[in-house]
C-alpha positions as CSV (number, residue, x, y, z in Angstrom):
1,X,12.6,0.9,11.0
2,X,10.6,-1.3,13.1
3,X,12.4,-1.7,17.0
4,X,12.1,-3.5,20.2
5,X,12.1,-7.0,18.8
6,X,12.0,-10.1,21.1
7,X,13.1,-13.4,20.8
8,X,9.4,-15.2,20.3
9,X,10.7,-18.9,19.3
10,X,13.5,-20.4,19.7
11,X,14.7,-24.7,19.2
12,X,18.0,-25.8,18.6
13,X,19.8,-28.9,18.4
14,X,22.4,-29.3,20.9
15,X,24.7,-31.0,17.9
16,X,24.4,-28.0,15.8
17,X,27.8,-25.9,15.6
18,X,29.5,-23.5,13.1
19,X,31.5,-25.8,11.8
20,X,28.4,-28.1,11.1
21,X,26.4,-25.5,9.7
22,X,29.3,-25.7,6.2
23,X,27.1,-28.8,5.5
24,X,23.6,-26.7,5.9
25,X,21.0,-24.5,4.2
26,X,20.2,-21.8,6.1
27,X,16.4,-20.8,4.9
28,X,15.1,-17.0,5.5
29,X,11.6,-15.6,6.0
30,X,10.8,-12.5,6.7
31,X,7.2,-11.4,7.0
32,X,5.9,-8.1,7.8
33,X,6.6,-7.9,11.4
34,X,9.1,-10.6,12.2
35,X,11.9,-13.0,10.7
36,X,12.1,-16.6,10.9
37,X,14.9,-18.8,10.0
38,X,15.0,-22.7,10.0
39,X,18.9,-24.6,9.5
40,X,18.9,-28.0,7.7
41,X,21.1,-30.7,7.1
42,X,21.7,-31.5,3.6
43,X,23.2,-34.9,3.9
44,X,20.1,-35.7,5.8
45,X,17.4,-33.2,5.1
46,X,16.9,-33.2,8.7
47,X,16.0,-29.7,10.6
48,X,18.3,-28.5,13.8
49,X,17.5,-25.2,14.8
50,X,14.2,-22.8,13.7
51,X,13.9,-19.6,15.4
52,X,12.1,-15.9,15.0
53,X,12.3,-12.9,15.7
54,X,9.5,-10.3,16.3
55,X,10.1,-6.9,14.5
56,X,14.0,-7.1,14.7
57,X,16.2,-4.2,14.1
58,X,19.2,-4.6,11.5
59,X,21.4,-4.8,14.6
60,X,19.2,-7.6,16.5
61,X,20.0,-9.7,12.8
62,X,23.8,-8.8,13.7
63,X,23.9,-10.3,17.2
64,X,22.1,-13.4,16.0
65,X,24.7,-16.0,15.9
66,X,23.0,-18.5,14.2
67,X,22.8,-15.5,11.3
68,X,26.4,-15.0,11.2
69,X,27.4,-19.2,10.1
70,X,29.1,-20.0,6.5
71,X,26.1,-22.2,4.7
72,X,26.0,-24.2,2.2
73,X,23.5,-22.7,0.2
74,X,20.5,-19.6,1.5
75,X,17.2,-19.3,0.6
76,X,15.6,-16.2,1.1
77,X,11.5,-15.8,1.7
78,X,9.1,-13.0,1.2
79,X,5.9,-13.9,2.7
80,X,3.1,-11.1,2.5
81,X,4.3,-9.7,0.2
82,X,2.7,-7.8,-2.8
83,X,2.6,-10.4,-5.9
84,X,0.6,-10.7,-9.4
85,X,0.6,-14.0,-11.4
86,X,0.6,-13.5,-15.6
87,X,0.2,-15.7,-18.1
88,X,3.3,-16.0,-20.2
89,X,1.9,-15.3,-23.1
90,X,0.8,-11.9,-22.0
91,X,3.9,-11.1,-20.1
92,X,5.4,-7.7,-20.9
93,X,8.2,-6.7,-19.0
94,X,8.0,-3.0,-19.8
95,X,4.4,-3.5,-18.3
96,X,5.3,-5.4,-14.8
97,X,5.2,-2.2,-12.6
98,X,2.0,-0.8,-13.9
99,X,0.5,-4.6,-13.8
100,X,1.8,-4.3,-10.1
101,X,0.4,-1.1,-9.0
102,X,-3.2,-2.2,-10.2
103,X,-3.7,-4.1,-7.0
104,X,-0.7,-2.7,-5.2
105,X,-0.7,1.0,-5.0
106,X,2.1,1.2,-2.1
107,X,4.4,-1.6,-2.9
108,X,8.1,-0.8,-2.9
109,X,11.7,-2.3,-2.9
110,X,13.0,-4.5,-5.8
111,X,10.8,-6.0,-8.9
112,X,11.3,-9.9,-9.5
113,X,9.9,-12.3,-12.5
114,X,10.1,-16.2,-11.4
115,X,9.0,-18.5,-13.7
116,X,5.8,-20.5,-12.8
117,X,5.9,-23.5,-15.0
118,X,3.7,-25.8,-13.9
119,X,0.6,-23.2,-14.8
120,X,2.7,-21.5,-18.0
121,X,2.7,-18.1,-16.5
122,X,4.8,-15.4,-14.4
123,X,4.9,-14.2,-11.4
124,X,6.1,-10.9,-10.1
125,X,6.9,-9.7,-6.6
126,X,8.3,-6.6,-5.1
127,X,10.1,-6.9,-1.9
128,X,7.9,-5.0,0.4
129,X,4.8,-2.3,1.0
130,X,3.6,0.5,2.7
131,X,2.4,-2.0,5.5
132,X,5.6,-2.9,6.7
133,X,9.1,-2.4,7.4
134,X,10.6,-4.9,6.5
135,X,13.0,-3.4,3.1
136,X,15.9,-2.6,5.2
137,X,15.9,-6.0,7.1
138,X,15.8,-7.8,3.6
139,X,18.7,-5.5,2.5
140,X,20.7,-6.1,5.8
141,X,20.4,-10.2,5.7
142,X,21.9,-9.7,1.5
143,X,24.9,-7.7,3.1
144,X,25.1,-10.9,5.4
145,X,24.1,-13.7,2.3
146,X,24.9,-12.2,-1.0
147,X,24.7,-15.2,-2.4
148,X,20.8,-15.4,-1.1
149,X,18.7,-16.6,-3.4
150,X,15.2,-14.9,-3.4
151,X,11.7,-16.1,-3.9
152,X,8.3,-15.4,-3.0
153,X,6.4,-17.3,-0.5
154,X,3.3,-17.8,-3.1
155,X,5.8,-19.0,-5.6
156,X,6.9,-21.8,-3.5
157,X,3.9,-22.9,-2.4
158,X,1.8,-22.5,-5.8
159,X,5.0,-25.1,-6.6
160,X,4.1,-28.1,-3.6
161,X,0.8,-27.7,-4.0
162,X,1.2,-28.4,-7.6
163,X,3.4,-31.5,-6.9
164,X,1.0,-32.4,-4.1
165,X,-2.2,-32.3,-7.1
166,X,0.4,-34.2,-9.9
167,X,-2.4,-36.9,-9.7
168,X,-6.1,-37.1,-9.6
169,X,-6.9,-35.3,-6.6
170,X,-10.7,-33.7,-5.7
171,X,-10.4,-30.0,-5.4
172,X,-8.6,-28.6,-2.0
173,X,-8.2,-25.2,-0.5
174,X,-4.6,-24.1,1.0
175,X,-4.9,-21.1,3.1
176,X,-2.0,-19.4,4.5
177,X,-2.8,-17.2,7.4
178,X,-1.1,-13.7,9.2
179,X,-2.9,-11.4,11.8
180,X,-3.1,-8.9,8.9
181,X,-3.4,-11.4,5.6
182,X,-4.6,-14.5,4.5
183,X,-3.3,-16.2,0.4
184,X,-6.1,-18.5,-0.3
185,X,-5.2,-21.5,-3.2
186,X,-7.3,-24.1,-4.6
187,X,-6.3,-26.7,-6.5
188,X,-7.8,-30.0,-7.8
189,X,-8.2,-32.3,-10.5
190,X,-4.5,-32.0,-11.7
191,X,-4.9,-28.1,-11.8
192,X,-4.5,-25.2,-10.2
193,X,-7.5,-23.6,-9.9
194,X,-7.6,-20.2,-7.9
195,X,-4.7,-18.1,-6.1
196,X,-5.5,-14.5,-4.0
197,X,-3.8,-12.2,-1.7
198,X,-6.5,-10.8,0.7
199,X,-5.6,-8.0,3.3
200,X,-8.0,-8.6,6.9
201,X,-8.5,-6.7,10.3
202,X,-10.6,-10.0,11.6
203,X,-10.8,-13.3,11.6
204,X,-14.4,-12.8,10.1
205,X,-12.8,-11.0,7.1
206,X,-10.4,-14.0,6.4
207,X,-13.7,-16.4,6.7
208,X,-15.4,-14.2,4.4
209,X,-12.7,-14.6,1.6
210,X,-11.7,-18.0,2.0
211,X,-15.6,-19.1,1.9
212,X,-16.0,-16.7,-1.2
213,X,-13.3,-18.4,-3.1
214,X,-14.4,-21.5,-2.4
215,X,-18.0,-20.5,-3.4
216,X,-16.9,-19.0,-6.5
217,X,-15.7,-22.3,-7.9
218,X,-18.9,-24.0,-7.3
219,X,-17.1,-25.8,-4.5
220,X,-18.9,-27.2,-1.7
221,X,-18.1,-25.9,2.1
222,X,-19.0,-29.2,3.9
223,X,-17.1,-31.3,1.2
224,X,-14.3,-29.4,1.0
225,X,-11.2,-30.1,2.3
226,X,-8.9,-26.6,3.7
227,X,-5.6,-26.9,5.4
228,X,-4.3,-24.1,7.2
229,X,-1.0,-23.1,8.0
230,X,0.6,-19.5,9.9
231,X,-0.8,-17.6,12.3
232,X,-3.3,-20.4,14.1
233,X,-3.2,-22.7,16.9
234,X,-5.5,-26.2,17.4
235,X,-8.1,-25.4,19.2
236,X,-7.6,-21.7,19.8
237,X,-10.7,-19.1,18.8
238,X,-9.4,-18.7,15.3
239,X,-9.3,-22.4,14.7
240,X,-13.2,-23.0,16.1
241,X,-14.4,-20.2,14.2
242,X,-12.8,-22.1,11.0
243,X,-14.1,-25.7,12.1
244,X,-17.8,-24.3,12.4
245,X,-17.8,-22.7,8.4
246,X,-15.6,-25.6,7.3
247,X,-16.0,-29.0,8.3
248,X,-13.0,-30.7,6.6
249,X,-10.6,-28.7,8.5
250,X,-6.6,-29.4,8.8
251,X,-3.4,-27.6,9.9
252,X,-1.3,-30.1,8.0
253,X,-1.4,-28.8,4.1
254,X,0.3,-33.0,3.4
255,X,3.4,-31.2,1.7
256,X,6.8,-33.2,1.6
257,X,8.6,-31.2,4.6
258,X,11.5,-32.3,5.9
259,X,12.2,-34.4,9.2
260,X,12.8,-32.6,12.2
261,X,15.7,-33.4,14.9
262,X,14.4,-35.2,18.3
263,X,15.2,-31.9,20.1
264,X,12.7,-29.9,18.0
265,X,10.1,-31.9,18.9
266,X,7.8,-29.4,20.4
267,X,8.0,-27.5,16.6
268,X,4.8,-26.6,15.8
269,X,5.2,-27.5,11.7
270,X,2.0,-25.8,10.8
271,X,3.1,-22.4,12.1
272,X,6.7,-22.6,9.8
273,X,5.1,-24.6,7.3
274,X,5.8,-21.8,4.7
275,X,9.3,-21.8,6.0
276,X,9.7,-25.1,6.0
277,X,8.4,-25.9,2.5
278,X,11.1,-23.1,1.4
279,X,13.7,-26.1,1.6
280,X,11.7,-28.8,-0.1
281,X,11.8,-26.4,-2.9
282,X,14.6,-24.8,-3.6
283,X,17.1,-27.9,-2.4
């Protein structure tokens, strides 16, 4: 188990209390070396706390008193985590492991099948890999939720960026990033077009993909409009490497997130934007 966590973000809305947090869902990420969480009101789809947590130990989860509220309903989020899309017409349950372990040779933890309607097909997750830690701290916030309702971070998003594309829409590339992964999806013309999982050591291997999927659609680099979310900051090295390959360049993927509380105003959406969108979905 991964130790020696720190407290890395932290806003909350003075208003927000126990008793208020009955009238809330509580949303849950956990990525491979941290756990985020973001509380909104359901009367008024309006966020009041979001905060993370940098490799946390079970007990760390414990003294988090935000983590230990009644809700009204819990999402939970697996972001980075091993995943394989199937057409439903050649899903075979017997088969899902095997499917699984075809690109994922180390995954581990519970197997899940979601529905992906919107594109007629499956998608299956496991709960972690070989890269992380993270099993225990999904089974520890259960024993605190067990009402938690799972999903996987591609799953959601494959979902708003299919309601995003509903209408005619030229083709766009979504790119959600981490310091050790980047999901790359492309949707346009009322379809989804592309999804992949790519494991990076540099910012030059996450170019390399993203301008490779783009490429391989017959898509044009200077036309083509990529949002990013995750692991980037305006302006920082990562960002300018990005704007010089891609000139059509945004941190704002346009999905419908909601509204957050005056005192969050320093929230830096693009960075919780899978968290966020978690909510939009599943509410």
């Amino acid at each position: 188990m991964v130790t020696g966590s720190k407290q890395e973000f932290l806003l909350s809305d003075t208003n927000f209390t126990a008793e208020l947090a009955d009238y809330c869902h509580l949303s849950l990420l956990v990525d491979r070396d941290c756990v985020q969480w973001a509380v909104t009101t359901i009367d008024k789809d309006m966020v009041v706390e979001v905060g993370e947590l940098i490799s946390p130990s079970e007990k760390q989860l414990e003294g988090e008193k935000t983590l230990n509220y009644n809700y009204q309903s819990v999402s939970l989020v697996l972001r980075g985590t091993p995943t394989t899309i199937i057409p439903s017409g050649l899903f075979d349950a017997s088969k899902t492991k095997q499917l699984l372990s075809l690109t994922y040779q180390d995954w581990q933890g519970e197997l899940k099948v979601a529905d992906l309607p919107e594109l007629n097909a499956k998608i299956v997750f496991a709960e972690g890999n070989g890269k992380s830690s993270n099993s225990a701290l999904i089974k520890k916030l259960r024993a605190i939720f067990p009402l938690v309702k799972t999903y996987a971070c591609s799953e959601l998003l494959i979902d708003a960026i299919m309601n995003r594309n509903r209408f005619e829409r030229p083709h766009q590339v979504y790119v959600d990033l981490s310091k050790t992964f980047c999901d790359v999806y492309v949707a346009g013309e009322k379809k989804f077009k592309l999804y992949n999982h790519f494991e990076i050591q540099t910012d030059e291997d996450a170019l390399y993909h993203i301008t490779n999927s783009i490429q391989q659609l017959g898509l044009s680099l200077e036309d083509t409009t990529v949002y990013l979310s995750g692991d980037i900051e305006i302006n920082g090295e990562r960002y300018k490497l990005f704007q010089s390959y891609f000139p059509k360049i945004s941190i704002h993927f346009g999905f419908e997130l909601p509204n957050v509380s005056k005192e969050l105003g320093l929230l830096r959406k693009h960075r919780f934007m899978a968290l966020l969108n978690s909510y939009s979905c599943v509410s």
